[in-house]
TIZA-393964 format. One line per 5 residues: for each residue x, y, z of N, C-alpha, C. Coordinates in steps of 0.05 Angstrom, whole numbers. Layout:
# residues N
X Y Z X Y Z X Y Z; ...
//
This chain:
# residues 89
-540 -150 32 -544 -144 4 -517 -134 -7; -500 -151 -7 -471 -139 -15 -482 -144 -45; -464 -122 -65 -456 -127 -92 -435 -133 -102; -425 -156 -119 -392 -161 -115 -387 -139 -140; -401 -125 -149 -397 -111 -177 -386 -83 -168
-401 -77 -138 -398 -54 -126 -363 -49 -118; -350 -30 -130 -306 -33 -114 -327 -11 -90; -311 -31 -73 -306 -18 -48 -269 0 -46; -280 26 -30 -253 32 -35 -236 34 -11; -207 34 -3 -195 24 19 -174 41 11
-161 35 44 -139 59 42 -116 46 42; -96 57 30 -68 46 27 -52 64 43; -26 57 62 -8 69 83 18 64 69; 41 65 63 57 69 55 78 81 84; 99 61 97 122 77 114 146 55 130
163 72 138 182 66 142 186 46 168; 186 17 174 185 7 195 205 18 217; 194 20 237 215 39 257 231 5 262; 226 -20 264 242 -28 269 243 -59 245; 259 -65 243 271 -84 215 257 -120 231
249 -132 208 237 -158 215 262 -173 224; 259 -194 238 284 -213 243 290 -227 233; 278 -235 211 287 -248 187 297 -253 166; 291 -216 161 294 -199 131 304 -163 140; 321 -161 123 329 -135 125 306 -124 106
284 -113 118 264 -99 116 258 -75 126; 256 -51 106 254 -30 126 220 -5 113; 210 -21 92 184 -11 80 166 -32 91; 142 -9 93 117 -38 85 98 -18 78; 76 -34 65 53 -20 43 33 -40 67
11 -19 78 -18 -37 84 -39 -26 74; -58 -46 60 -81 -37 56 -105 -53 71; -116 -33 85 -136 -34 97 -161 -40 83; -173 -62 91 -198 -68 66 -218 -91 83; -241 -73 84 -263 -85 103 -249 -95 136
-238 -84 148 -230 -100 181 -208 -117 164; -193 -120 139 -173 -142 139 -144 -121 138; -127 -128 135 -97 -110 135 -85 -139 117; -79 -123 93 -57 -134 74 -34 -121 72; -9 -134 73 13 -125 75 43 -133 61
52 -114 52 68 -120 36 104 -100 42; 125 -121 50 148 -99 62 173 -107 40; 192 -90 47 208 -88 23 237 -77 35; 265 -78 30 275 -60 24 280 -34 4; 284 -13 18 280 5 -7 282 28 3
297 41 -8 307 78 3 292 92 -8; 278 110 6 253 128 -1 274 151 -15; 258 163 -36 270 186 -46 269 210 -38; 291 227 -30 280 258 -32 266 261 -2; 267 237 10 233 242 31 220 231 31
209 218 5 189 207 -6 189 174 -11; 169 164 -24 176 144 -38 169 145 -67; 180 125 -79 174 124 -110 139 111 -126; 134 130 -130 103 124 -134 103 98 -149; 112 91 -171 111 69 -181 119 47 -174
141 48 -153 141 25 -142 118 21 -123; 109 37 -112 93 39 -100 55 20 -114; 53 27 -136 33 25 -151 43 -5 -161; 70 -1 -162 73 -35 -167 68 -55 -141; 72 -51 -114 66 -66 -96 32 -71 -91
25 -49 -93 -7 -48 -96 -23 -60 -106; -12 -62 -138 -17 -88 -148 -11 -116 -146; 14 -119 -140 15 -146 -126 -5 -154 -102; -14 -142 -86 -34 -139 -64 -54 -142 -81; -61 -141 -104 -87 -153 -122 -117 -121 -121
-100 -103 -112 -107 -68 -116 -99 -47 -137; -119 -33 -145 -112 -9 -168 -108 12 -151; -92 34 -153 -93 60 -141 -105 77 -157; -134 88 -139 -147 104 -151 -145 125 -149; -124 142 -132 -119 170 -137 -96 166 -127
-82 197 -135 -52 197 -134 -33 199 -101; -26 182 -95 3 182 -76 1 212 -66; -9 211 -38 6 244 -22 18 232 -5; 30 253 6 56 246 16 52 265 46; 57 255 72 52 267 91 68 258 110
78 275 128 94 263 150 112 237 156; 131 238 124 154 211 130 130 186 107; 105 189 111 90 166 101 73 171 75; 64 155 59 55 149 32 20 145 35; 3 160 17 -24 154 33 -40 154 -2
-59 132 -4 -76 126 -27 -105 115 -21; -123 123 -39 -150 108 -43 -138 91 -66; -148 59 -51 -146 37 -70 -166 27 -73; -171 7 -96 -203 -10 -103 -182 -31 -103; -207 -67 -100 -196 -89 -97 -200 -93 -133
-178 -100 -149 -184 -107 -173 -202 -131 -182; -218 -124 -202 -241 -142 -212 -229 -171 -219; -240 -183 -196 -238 -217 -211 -202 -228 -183; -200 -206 -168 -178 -218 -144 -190 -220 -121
//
C-alpha cells in the first residue's frame, strides 16, 4: 500500500573522498540514501572554513531530483541533511 503522494524522507551525506576517481580530479561527493538505492553526485570543490557551502550543496541536491528539508549540520569533516524526493522526479 505505498502512496506516491506520501515524501518519503532520506538522508543526505555530504564528504571528502579520501581518495580521487581515476578519471576526474574529484575530491567531493553528495549521497543520498533513498529506499536501499544510493544516489550520487561528486565534484571538485574546496570546503570552506571546514565546512562546505550550503548552497552549493542544496544545489547538487537538487540536481539529484531532492529538496533539503532541514538545514546542513556539519559534523566531523562531513555535511549531514533530511531530504524528500521532489514531486513529479
Amino acid at each position: 500500500m505505498n502512496n506516491p503522494e506520501v515524501n518519503r524522507h532520506c538522508v543526505a551525506l555530504c564528504q571528502l573522498r579520501s581518495e580521487p576517481q581515476e578519471d576526474f580530479s574529484v575530491n567531493t561527493e553528495l549521497l543520498v540514501l533513498e529506499s536501499g538505492e544510493v544516489h550520487v553526485s561528486t565534484w571538485d570543490a574546496e570546503p570552506r572554513d571546514g565546512g562546505f557551502d550550503a548552497h552549493v550543496l542544496n544545489d547538487r541536491v537538487d540536481a539529484l531530483g531532492f529538496m533539503v528539508v532541514t538545514d546542513w549540520e556539519f559534523f566531523d569533516g562531513k555535511a549531514y541533511a533530511v531530504v524528500e524526493r521532489r514531486p513529479g522526479s
